[in-house]
C-alpha positions in Angstrom: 24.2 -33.5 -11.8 27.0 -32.2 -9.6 27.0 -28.8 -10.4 25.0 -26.7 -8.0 21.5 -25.8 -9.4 21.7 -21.9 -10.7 18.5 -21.0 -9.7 16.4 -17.3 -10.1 16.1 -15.1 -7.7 13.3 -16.4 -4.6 10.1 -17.0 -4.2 10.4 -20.6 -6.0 10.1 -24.0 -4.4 12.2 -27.0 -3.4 11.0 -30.6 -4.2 13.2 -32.5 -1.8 13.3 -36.5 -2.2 15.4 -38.0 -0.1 15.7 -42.6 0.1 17.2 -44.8 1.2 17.5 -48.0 -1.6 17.0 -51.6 -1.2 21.0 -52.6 -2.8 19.2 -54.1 -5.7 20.2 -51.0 -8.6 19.8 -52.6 -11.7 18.5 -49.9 -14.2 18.6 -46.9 -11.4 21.2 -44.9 -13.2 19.4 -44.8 -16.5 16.5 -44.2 -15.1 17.6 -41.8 -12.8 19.1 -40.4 -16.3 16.3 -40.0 -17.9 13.7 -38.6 -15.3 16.2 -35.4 -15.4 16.5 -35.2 -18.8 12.3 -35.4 -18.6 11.9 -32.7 -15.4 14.3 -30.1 -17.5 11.6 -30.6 -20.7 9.0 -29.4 -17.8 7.3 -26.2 -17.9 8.0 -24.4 -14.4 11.6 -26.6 -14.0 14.3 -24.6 -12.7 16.8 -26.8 -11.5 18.0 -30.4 -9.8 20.9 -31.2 -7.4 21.7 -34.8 -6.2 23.6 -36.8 -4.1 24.4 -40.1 -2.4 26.1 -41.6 0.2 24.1 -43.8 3.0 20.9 -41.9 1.5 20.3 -40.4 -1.8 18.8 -36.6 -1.8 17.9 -34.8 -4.9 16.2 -31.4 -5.0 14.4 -30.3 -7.8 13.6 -26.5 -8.0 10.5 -25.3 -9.4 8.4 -22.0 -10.5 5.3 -23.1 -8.6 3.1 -25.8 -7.6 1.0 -26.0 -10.3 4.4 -27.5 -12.0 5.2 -30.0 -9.1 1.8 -31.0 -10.0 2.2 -31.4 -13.7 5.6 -33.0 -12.9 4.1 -35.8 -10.3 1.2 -36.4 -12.9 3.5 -37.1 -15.8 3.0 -40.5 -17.1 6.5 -41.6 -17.4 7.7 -40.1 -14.3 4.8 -42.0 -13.2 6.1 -45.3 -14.1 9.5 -44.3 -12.8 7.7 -44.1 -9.4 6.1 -47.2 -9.4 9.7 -48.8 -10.9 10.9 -47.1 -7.7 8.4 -48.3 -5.0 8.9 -52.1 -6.0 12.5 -52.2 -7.1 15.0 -49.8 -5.5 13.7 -48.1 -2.8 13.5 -49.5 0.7 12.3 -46.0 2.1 11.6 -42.7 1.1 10.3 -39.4 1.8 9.1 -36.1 -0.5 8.9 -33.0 1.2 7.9 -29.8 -0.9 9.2 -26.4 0.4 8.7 -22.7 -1.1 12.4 -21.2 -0.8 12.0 -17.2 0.2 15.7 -16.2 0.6 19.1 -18.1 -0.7 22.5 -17.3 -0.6 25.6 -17.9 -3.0 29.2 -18.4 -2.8 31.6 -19.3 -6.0 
Protein backbone atom coordinates (compact mmCIF):
# COMPACT_ATOMS: atom_id res chain seq x y z
CA UNK A 1 0.00 0.00 0.00
CA UNK A 2 2.47 2.79 -0.52
CA UNK A 3 2.02 3.53 -3.91
CA UNK A 4 -0.36 6.45 -4.53
CA UNK A 5 -3.85 5.25 -5.53
CA UNK A 6 -4.19 5.68 -9.61
CA UNK A 7 -7.54 6.74 -9.64
CA UNK A 8 -10.13 7.71 -12.85
CA UNK A 9 -10.86 10.81 -13.75
CA UNK A 10 -13.51 12.82 -10.90
CA UNK A 11 -16.60 12.64 -9.74
CA UNK A 12 -15.71 9.54 -7.41
CA UNK A 13 -15.55 9.49 -3.57
CA UNK A 14 -13.02 9.36 -0.76
CA UNK A 15 -13.65 6.96 2.23
CA UNK A 16 -11.30 8.52 4.77
CA UNK A 17 -10.65 6.46 8.15
CA UNK A 18 -8.38 7.91 10.05
CA UNK A 19 -7.41 6.20 14.29
CA UNK A 20 -5.66 6.35 16.58
CA UNK A 21 -4.80 2.52 18.20
CA UNK A 22 -4.75 1.29 21.62
CA UNK A 23 -0.57 -0.18 21.35
CA UNK A 24 -2.12 -3.59 21.62
CA UNK A 25 -1.51 -4.82 17.47
CA UNK A 26 -1.60 -8.37 17.68
CA UNK A 27 -3.17 -9.49 14.29
CA UNK A 28 -3.58 -5.70 12.82
CA UNK A 29 -1.28 -6.27 9.92
CA UNK A 30 -2.96 -9.37 8.68
CA UNK A 31 -5.92 -8.15 9.04
CA UNK A 32 -5.28 -4.93 7.75
CA UNK A 33 -3.88 -7.40 4.83
CA UNK A 34 -6.74 -8.88 4.15
CA UNK A 35 -9.57 -6.18 4.28
CA UNK A 36 -7.56 -4.70 1.10
CA UNK A 37 -7.21 -7.65 -0.56
CA UNK A 38 -11.26 -7.99 0.22
CA UNK A 39 -12.14 -3.90 -0.78
CA UNK A 40 -10.10 -4.50 -4.26
CA UNK A 41 -12.65 -7.81 -4.94
CA UNK A 42 -15.52 -4.96 -4.44
CA UNK A 43 -17.59 -3.80 -7.13
CA UNK A 44 -17.27 0.14 -7.26
CA UNK A 45 -13.40 -0.15 -5.67
CA UNK A 46 -11.06 2.15 -7.20
CA UNK A 47 -8.30 2.51 -5.02
CA UNK A 48 -6.63 2.63 -1.17
CA UNK A 49 -3.73 4.69 0.23
CA UNK A 50 -2.47 4.34 3.89
CA UNK A 51 -0.30 5.51 6.36
CA UNK A 52 0.86 5.74 9.94
CA UNK A 53 2.74 7.59 12.20
CA UNK A 54 0.95 9.07 15.58
CA UNK A 55 -2.40 8.21 13.61
CA UNK A 56 -3.12 5.83 10.96
CA UNK A 57 -5.19 7.29 7.69
CA UNK A 58 -6.27 5.21 4.88
CA UNK A 59 -8.39 6.43 2.00
CA UNK A 60 -10.26 4.20 0.00
CA UNK A 61 -11.58 5.51 -3.32
CA UNK A 62 -14.84 4.47 -4.71
CA UNK A 63 -17.30 4.69 -7.82
CA UNK A 64 -20.33 5.71 -5.69
CA UNK A 65 -22.09 5.28 -2.53
CA UNK A 66 -24.10 2.53 -3.27
CA UNK A 67 -20.43 0.64 -3.06
CA UNK A 68 -19.33 2.28 0.31
CA UNK A 69 -22.56 0.78 1.28
CA UNK A 70 -22.00 -2.68 -0.07
CA UNK A 71 -18.41 -2.33 1.34
CA UNK A 72 -19.55 -1.31 5.11
CA UNK A 73 -22.30 -4.14 4.85
CA UNK A 74 -19.82 -6.92 3.92
CA UNK A 75 -19.84 -9.49 6.51
CA UNK A 76 -16.13 -9.96 6.96
CA UNK A 77 -15.30 -6.47 6.82
CA UNK A 78 -17.95 -6.48 9.36
CA UNK A 79 -16.10 -8.56 11.71
CA UNK A 80 -12.89 -6.67 10.97
CA UNK A 81 -14.84 -3.72 12.50
CA UNK A 82 -16.00 -5.18 15.44
CA UNK A 83 -12.09 -6.87 15.78
CA UNK A 84 -11.28 -3.21 15.52
CA UNK A 85 -13.62 -1.46 18.08
CA UNK A 86 -12.56 -3.94 20.93
CA UNK A 87 -8.93 -4.68 20.17
CA UNK A 88 -6.91 -2.00 18.40
CA UNK A 89 -8.52 1.05 18.22
CA UNK A 90 -8.55 3.63 20.98
CA UNK A 91 -10.28 6.25 18.58
CA UNK A 92 -11.44 6.68 15.26
CA UNK A 93 -13.29 8.58 12.78
CA UNK A 94 -14.91 7.79 8.99
CA UNK A 95 -15.62 10.63 6.94
CA UNK A 96 -16.97 9.99 3.30
CA UNK A 97 -16.19 12.80 0.68
CA UNK A 98 -17.25 12.88 -3.20
CA UNK A 99 -13.79 14.11 -4.87
CA UNK A 100 -14.74 16.70 -7.91
CA UNK A 101 -11.23 17.75 -9.14
CA UNK A 102 -7.60 16.11 -8.38
CA UNK A 103 -4.39 16.86 -9.43
CA UNK A 104 -1.17 14.63 -10.32
CA UNK A 105 2.50 15.01 -10.26
CA UNK A 106 5.04 11.95 -11.06
Amino acid sequence: MSEIANTPNPPYFAVIFTNKTTGNMEGYEAMADRMVELAQQQPGYLGIESARNDIGITVSYWQDLESIKNWKQNAEHLRAQQSGKKQWYAAYTTRIALVERDYSFD
